[in-house]
N, C-alpha and C positions, 0 to 999 in steps of 0.2 A: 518579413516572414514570408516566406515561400507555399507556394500552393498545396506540397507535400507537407508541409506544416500546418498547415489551414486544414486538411483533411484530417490528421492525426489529431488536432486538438478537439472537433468536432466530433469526430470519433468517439475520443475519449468521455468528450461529456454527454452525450447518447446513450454509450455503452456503458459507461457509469450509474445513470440516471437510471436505464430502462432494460438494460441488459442486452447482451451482445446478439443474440438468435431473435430478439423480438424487434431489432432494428435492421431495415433494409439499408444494401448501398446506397437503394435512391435518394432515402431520408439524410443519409451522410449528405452525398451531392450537393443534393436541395439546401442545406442550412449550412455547406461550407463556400457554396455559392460556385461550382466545378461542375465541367462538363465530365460523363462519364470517360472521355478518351484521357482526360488528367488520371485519375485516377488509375488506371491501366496502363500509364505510363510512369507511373510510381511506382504499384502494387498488382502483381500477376490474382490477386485472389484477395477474397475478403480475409483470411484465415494470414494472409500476407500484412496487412492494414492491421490488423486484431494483434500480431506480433508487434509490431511497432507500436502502437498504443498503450501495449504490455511495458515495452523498454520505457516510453516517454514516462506511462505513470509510475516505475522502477526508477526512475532517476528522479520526476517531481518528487515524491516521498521520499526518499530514501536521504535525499541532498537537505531537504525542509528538516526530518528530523534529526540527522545527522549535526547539522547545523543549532538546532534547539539544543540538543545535548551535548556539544563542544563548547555553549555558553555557561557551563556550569567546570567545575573542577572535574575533573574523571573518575569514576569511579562511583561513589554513592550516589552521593550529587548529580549525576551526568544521568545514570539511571531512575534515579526519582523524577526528572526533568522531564524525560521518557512518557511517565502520566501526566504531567501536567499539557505536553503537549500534546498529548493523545486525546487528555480534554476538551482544549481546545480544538481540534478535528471534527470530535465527535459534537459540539456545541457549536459548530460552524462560524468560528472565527480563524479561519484558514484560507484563506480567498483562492488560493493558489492551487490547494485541494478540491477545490468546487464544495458544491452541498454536500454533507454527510450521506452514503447511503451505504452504509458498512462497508467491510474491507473488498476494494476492487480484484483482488487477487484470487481471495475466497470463491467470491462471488462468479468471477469469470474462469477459476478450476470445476465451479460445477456446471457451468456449460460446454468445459471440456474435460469430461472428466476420465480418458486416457490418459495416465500415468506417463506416455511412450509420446501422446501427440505432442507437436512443439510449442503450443500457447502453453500447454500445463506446465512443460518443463519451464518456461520461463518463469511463470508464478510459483514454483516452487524455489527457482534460482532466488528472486526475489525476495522470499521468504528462509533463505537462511545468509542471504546476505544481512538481513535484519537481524537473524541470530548472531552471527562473527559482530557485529556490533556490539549488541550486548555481551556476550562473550570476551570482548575486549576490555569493557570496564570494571566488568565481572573478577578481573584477573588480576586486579589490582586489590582486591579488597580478598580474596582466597588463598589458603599456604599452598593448593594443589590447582594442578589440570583438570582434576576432578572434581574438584569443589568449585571451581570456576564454572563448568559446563553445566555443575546441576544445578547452581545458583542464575543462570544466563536460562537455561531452560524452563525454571520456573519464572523469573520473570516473563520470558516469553510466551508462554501459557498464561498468566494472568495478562497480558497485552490483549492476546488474542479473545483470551472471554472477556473482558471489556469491548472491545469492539460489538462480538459477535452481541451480547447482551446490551448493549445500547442500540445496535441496529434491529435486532429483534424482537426484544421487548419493550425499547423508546427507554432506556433508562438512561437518561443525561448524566449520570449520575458514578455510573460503570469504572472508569477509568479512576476520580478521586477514589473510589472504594477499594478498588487494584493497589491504587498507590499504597494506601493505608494499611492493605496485609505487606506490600513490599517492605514498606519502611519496618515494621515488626520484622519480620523475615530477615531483613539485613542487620 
């Protein structure tokens, strides 16, 4: 693993942990073990690192539960899979996600929270790449395009309040509850 790698993974569990504004370059440096000329020879800017950080944890998530949900049949199954691994996330049995500290996306569009700036757009990208996912399994189990998108969208909506109400209110709990109106729902 390369030095630009050592930076963004560091990065990420910083900005994860502590939030991206309340973490200095230096603290990256310092704990990814890089003189500041590495980093400026990677990254023109912090806001530059903060992108790529954005991508790596877009592709950790996206791959982990893309993968959880391919281990099921497609469709009901693949989706229901969806809260279990979500569970698992939010109960920090995902090593690979770090510790739980609710959605990094969420979290890091409210420290950017122009619509227009490029970190936002990426977490927004991010978050309807997560939609076309569900959206795809969705579409298997719906007569219409229509009924696909508003069944992909409520699940989606119940994802996201899981999240947001286990990292908010500490409810370990969130996601099996999610699951339980899905599987009615479906």
């Amino acid at each position: 693993m390369g030095r630009r790698q050592d930076l963004i993974n560091t990065a990420l569990r910083l900005f994860y942990e502590h939030g991206i504004h309340a973490v200095g370059i230096n603290q990256v440096l310092e704990e990814a073990g890089v003189a500041k000329q590495t980093l400026y020879n990677h990254f023109e800017s912090k806001d530059s690192l903060v992108e790529a950080v954005v991508e790596q944890r877009d592709s950790l998530f996206f791959d982990w539960l893309e993968q959880r949900m391919s281990s099921r049949p497609a469709g009901k199954e693949a989706l229901l899979e969806m809260f279990d691994a979500v569970n698992d996330w939010i109960n920090n049995r995902v090593p690979t996600l770090n510790r739980f500290y609710g959605c990094f996306f969420i979290n890091t569009c409210a420290e950017y929270s122009d619509p227009e700036h490029p970190v936002h757009k990426r977490c927004a990208a991010h978050k309807a790449r997560i939609f076309r996912l569900f959206k795809h399994h969705a579409e298997s189990l719906s007569n219409s395009e229509m009924d696909a998108e508003e069944l992909a969208n409520a699940l989606f909506l119940l994802k996201e309040g899981a999240i947001v109400k286990a990292h908010v209110e500490g409810d370990l709990e969130a996601a099996v509850k999610a699951r339980a109106i899905a599987e009615r729902m479906m």
